[in-house]
C-alpha positions as a Python dict, from the first residue, in 0.01 Angstrom:
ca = {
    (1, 'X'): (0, 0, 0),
    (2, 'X'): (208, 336, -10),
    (3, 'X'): (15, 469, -328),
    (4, 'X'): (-337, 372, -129),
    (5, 'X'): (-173, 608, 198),
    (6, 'X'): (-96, 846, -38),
    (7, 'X'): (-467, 899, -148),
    (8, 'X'): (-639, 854, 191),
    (9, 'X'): (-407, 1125, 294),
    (10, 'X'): (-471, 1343, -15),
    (11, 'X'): (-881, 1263, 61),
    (12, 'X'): (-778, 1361, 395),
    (13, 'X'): (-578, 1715, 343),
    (14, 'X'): (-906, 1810, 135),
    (15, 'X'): (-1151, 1723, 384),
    (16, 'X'): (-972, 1935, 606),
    (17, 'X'): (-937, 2229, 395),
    (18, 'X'): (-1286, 2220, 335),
    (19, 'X'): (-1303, 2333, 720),
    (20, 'X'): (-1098, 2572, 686),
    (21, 'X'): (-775, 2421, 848),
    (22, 'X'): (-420, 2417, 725),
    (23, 'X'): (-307, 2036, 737),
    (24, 'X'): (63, 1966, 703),
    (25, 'X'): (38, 1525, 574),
    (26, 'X'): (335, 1313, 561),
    (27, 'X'): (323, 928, 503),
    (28, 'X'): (615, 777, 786),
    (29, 'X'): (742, 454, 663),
    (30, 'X'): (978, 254, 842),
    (31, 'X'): (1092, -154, 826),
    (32, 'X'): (1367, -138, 1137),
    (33, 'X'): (1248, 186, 1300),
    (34, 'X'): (1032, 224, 1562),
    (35, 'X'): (750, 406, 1419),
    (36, 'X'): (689, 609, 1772),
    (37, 'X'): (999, 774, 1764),
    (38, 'X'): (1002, 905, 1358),
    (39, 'X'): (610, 1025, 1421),
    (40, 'X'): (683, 1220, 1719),
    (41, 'X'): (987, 1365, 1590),
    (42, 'X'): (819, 1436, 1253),
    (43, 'X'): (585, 1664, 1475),
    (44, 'X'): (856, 1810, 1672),
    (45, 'X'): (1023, 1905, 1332),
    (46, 'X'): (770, 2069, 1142),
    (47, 'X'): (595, 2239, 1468),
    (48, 'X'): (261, 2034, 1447),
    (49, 'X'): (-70, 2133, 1663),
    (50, 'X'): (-220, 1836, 1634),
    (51, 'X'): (-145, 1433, 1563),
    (52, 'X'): (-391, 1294, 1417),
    (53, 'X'): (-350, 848, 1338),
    (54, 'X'): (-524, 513, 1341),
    (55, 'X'): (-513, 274, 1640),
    (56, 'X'): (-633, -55, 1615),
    (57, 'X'): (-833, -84, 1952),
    (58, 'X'): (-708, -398, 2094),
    (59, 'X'): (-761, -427, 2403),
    (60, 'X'): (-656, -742, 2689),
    (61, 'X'): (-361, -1006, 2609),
    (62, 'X'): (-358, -891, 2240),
    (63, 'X'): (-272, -525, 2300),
    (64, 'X'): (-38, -648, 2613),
    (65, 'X'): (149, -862, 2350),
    (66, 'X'): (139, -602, 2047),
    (67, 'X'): (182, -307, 2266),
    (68, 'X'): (35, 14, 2123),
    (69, 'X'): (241, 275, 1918),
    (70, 'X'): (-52, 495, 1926),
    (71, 'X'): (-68, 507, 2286),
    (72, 'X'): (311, 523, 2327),
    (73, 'X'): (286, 873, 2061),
    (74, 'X'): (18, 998, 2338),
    (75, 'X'): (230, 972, 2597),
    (76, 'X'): (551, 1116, 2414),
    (77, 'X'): (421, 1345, 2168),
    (78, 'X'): (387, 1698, 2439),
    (79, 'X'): (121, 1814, 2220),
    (80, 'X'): (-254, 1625, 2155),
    (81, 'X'): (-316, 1329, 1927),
    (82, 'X'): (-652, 1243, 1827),
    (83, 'X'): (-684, 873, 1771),
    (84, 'X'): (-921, 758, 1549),
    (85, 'X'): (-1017, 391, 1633),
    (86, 'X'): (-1099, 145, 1312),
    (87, 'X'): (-1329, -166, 1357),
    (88, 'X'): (-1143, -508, 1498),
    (89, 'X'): (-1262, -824, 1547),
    (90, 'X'): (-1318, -738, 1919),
    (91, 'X'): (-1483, -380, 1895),
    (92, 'X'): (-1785, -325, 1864),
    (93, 'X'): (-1710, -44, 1670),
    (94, 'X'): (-1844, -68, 1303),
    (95, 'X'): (-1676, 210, 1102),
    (96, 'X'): (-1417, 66, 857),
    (97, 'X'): (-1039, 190, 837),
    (98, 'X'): (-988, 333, 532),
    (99, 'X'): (-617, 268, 564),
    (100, 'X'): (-347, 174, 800),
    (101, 'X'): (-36, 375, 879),
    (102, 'X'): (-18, 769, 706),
    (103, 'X'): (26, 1009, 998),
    (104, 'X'): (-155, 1358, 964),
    (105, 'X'): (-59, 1673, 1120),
    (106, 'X'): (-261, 1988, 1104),
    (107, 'X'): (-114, 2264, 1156),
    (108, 'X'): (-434, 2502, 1357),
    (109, 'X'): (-302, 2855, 1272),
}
């Protein structure tokens, strides 16, 4: 799993150099952590513009239960985060994840 984040995020720093833009990647992994807390301060550290991660898109009892650390790095992060939403069994959304869990930052200057 971490050598499959490692080349979506690679993929991903070229796409965006293609653009034009500066990315900054960095794969967060944590077992006990809360994974809100090390992506937000991962930002903070390096000075980020922009957080760019996966959400799931549950929605109803499941995302009650699960809770969402993509929302939760909205609301904490003080600077924007673009979610980008993979298909789940109860979205009607039919783009495929390509992976689960690397967090991009993109640094705009």
């Amino acid at each position: 799993m971490r050598e499959k984040s490692k080349a979506v995020l690679a993929e991903a720093v070229d796409e965006a150099k293609r653009y034009g833009l500066h990315p900054h990647a960095t794969l967060v992994e944590t077992v006990a952590g809360q994974a809100v807390e090390l992506i937000v301060s991962h930002a903070q550290e390096i000075g980020a513009d922009l957080i760019v991660m996966g959400t799931h898109g549950r929605r109803g009892l499941r995302r009650f239960a699960l809770g969402s650390d993509a929302e939760q790095v909205a609301r904490l992060a003080g600077i924007p985060v673009l979610l980008v939403r993979g298909e789940t069994s109860d979205s009607p959304v039919t783009a495929k994840p390509r992976s689960s869990a690397p967090l991009a930052t993109v640094d705009l200057d």
